[in-house]
C-alpha positions in Angstrom: 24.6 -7.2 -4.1 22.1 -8.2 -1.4 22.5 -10.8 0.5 19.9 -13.1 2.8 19.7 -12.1 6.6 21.1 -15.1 9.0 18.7 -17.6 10.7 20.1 -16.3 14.1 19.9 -12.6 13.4 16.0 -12.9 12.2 14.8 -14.2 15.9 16.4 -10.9 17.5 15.5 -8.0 14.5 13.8 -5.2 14.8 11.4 -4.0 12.0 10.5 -0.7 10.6 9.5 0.5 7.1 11.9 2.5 5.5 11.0 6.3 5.3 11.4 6.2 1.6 8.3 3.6 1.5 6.2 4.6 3.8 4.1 6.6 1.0 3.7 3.2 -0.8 3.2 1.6 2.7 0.5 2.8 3.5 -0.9 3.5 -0.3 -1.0 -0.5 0.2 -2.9 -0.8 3.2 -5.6 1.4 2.0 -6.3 -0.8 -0.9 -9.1 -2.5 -1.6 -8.4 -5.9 -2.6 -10.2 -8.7 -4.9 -10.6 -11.3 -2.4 -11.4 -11.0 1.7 -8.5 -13.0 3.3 -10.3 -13.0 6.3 -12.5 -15.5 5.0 -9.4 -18.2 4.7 -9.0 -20.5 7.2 -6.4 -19.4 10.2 -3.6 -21.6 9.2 -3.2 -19.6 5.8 -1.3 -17.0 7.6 1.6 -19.3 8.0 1.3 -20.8 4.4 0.8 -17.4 3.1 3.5 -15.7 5.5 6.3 -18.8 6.0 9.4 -17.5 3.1 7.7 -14.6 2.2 10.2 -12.6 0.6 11.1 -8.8 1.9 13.4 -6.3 0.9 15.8 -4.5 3.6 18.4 -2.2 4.2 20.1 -2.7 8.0 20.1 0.0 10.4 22.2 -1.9 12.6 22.6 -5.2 14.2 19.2 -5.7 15.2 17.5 -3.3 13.7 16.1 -3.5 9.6 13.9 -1.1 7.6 12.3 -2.8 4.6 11.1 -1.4 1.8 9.6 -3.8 -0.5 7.8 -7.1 0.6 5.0 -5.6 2.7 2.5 -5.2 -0.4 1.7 -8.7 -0.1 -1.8 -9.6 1.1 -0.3 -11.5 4.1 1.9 -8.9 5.3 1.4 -7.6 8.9 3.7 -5.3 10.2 2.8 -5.9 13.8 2.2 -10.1 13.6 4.7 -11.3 11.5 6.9 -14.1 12.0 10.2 -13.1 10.7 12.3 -16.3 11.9 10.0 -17.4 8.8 10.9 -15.1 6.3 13.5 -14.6 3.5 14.8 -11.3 4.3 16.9 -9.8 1.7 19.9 -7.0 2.9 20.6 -4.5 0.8 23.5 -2.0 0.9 23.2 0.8 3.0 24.4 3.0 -0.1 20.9 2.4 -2.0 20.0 5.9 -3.0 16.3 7.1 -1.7 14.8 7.6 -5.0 15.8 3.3 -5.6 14.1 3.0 -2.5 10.9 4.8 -3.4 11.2 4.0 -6.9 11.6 0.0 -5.8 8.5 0.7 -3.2 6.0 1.4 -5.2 7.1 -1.2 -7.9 5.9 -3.8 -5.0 2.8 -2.2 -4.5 2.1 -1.5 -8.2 2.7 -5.3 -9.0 0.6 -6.6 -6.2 -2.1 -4.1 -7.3 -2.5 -3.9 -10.9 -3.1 -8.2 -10.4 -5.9 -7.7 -7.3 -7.7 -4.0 -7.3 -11.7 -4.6 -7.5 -13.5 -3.2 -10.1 -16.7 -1.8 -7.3 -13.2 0.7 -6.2 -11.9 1.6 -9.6 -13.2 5.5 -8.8 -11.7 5.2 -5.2 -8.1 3.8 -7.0 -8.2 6.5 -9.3 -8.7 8.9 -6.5 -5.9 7.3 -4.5 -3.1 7.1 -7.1 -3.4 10.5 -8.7 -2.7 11.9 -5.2 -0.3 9.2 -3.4 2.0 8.6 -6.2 5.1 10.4 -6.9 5.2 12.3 -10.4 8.2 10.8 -11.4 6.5 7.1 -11.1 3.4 8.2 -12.6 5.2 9.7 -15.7 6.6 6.4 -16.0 3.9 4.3 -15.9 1.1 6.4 -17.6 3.4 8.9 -20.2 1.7 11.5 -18.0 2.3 13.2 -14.7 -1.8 12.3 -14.2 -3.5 9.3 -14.5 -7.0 9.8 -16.9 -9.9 8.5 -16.1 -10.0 6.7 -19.5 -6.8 5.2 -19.0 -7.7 3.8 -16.2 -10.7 2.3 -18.2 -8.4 1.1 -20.7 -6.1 -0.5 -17.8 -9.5 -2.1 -16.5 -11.3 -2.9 -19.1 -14.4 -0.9 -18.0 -16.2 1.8 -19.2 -14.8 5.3 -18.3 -18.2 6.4 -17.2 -18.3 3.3 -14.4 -15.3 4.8 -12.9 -16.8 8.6 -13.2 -20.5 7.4 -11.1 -17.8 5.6 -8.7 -15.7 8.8 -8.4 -19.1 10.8 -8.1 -20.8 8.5 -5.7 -17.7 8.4 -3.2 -17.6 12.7 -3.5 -21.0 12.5 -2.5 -20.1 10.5 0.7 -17.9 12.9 1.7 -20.1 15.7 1.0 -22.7 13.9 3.3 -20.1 12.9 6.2 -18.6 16.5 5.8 -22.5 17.7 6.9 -22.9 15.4 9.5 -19.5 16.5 11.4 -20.9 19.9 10.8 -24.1 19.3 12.6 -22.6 17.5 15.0 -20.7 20.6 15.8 -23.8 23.0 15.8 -25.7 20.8 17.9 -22.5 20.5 20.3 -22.0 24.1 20.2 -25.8 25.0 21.4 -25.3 22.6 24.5 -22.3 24.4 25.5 -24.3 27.5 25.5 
């Protein structure tokens, strides 16, 4: 059963993420959310970040890794005021595959209520190659998430998603040729 980390052991803890969610981790800082946060005033960070509610398991006496918590729009690994949190301890005997599996069921909450429909094409892109098959079998029936299921999940046309997906291939493409030139162009100086 977890239980909450003392007052006096927040002020002196160490954070990590877990191994087992940094996948999902970092899945969540590449998305694109619906609204700019930076556009709120400064004192939302402490409205925003003051209780927030993160999942642990303890390393030691002044070390934690979390797990779940982070995919909130507020969360900053590196600014964070964890005096202010509610940090919950889990047992040390949590298996990995609850930890992963618990992960991503943060992110996926946070996501499937904020993902903007101009990055549908890049989220499609994004899932079918961060998450694990086991998740995406549960979620989707399949060990692949379709295009039109997506669309479904969205309520957008299947083809907005496709020109998305094509347009951000096309990018690459184009950013692919210009390190490429760059490279011919460095190359002839050196000779």
């Amino acid at each position: 059963m977890p239980y909450l980390l003392a007052q006096r052991n927040k002020k002196k803890v160490t954070v990590r993420i877990h191994e087992f969610a940094k996948p999902a981790f970092e899945f969540s800082q590449k998305l694109h959310r619906q609204f700019d946060i930076n556009e709120l005033n400064t004192k939302a960070d402490n409205l925003f970040q003051k209780h927030q509610t993160l999942h642990a398991i303890k390393i030691s006496p002044s070390e934690i890794e979390l797990f779940s918590g982070f995919e909130h729009l507020y969360f900053d690994l590196t600014r964070m005021d964890y005096s202010e949190s509610n940090i919950l301890i889990y047992s040390s005997e949590i298996s990995p595959a609850e930890i992963e599996l618990l992960s991503w069921r943060g992110v996926l909450l946070s996501l499937l209520s904020s993902i903007r429909s101009d990055s549908l094409g890049c989220l499609f892109e994004e899932i079918n190659q961060c998450l694990p098959k086991s998740i995406m079998q549960t979620l989707f029936g399949k060990a692949h998430l379709s295009e039109q299921k997506l669309a479904d999940m969205s309520s957008k046309g299947r083809t907005t998603i496709a020109k998305q997906r094509s347009h951000i291939k096309k990018e690459k493409i184009e950013m692919e040729m210009k390190v490429e030139e760059n490279r011919s162009i460095f190359a002839e100086l050196i000779e």
